[in-house]
N, C-alpha and C positions, 0 to 999 in steps of 0.2 A: 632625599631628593623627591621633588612633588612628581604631577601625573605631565608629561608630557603637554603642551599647549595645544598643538592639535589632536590630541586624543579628549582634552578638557571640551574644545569646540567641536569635534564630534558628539560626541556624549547630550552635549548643550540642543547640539540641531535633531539630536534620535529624539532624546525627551521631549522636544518640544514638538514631534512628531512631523519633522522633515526626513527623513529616510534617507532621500535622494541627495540633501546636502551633507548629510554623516557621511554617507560611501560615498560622495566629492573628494570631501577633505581627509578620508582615508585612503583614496586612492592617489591623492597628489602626496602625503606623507609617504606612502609606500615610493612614490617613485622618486622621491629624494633621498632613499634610502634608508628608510626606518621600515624591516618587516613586519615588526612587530605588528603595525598600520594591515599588513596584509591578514594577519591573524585575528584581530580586531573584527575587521569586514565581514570576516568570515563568521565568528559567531555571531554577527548581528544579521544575517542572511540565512543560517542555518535552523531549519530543515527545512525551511520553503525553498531552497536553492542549494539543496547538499549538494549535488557533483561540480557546482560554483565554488563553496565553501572548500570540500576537499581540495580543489584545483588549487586555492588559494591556499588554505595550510601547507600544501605541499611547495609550491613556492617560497613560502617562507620558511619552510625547513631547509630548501638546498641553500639560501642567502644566512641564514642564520650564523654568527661568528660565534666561538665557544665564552668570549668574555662578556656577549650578548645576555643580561639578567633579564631585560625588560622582555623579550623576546621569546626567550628557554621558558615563562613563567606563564605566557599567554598561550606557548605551543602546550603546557602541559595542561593550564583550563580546556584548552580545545579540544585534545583529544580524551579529555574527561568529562567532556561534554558529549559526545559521541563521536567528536566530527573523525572519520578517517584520514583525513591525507592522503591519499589517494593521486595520484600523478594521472591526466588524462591516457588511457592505454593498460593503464597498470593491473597487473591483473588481481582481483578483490580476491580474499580469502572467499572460500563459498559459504561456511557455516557459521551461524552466527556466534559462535563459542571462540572460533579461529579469528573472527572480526572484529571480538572484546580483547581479547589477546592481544593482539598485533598494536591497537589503541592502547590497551592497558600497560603494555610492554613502554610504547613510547611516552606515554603520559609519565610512567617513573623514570624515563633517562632525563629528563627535561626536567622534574620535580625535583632529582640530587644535583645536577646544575647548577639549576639556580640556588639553592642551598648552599654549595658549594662558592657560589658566586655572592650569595649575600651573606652573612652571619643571624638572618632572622629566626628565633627559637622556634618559631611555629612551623615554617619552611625544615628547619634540622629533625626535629618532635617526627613529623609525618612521615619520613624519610626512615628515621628509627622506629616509627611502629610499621612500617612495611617490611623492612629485616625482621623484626620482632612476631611477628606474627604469621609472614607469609602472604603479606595480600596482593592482590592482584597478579598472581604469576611472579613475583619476586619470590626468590626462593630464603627461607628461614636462615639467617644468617644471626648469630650471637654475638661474635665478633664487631660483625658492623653495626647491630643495633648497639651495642654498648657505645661503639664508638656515637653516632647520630645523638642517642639520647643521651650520655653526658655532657656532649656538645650543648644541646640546647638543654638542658637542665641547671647549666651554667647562668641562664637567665634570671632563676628564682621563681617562675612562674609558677605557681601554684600547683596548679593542677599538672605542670610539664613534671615538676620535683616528683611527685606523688607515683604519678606513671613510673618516673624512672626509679623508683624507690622498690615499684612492685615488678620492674623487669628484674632488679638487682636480687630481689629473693626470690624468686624463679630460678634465676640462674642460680644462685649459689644450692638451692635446695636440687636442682637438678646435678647439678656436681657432685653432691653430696652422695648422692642414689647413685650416680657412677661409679662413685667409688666402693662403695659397700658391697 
């Protein structure tokens, strides 16, 4: 499925450096009910207008429906982008470590989502190396990374097989040592 048509004519009015008509027609998308449109706005606004932006991902996160791919995939750029989410009132982590967290936290509920939501091996791949390795505040999980990377290792892609080639003798060398 291609890129949404008014997401195409935003994109068309940013590049051709209309501003004002991209946040137009992402503001009448949002209000027909595509949030994704509100997530969009937002990183085209962000950081000259972060406590705008967060207002605005946070919006889209309370509207966001769980069968929502397009949505779950933009909220996870966003907040991998730095943006917080942030709800006007809310009170902000203070430290900037708590403020990566909190981001980093939500940027992976949204990234197994839509994974979950598409069968894309790149989307699945990312998903198993953050089990795999621990990143971002996901905690080291063997179980699910096997599960994520054989998933998308199903692909053939090269370099996804390879990875999952060198999770699979990790783990068996790690079992090994357990057991001895």
């Amino acid at each position: 499925m291609g890129r949404p048509a008014w997401l195409t004519l935003a994109y068309a009015a940013r590049d051709a450096g209309d501003e004002q008509r991209a946040a137009a027609i992402l503001r009448e998308a949002a209000s027909e009910g595509y949030p994704e449109a509100l997530v969009r706005l937002a990183m085209m606004i962000w950081p000259e207008q972060e406590s705008v932006a967060d207002e605005l991902v946070a919006n889209a996160e309370a509207q966001v429906r769980d069968e929502d791919f397009d949505t779950h995939f933009a909220l996870h750029q966003a907040y991998s982008l730095g943006i917080q989410g942030m709800a006007p009132g809310a009170k902000r982590p203070e430290s900037a470590m708590a403020r990566y967290q909190l981001r980093a936290g939500k940027a992976f509920r949204h990234l197994k989502v839509a994974a979950e939501l598409d069968a894309h091996p790149r989307l699945r791949f990312s998903v198993g190396v953050h089990y795999w390795h621990g990143l971002n505040g996901v905690e080291k999980d063997d179980a699910e990374a096997e599960y994520w990377l054989s998933q998308a290792a199903r692909s053939l892609e090269h370099d996804i097989v390879k990875a999952y080639r060198k999770f699979s003798r990790e783990r068996s060398r790690k079992s090994r040592q357990s057991e001895a």
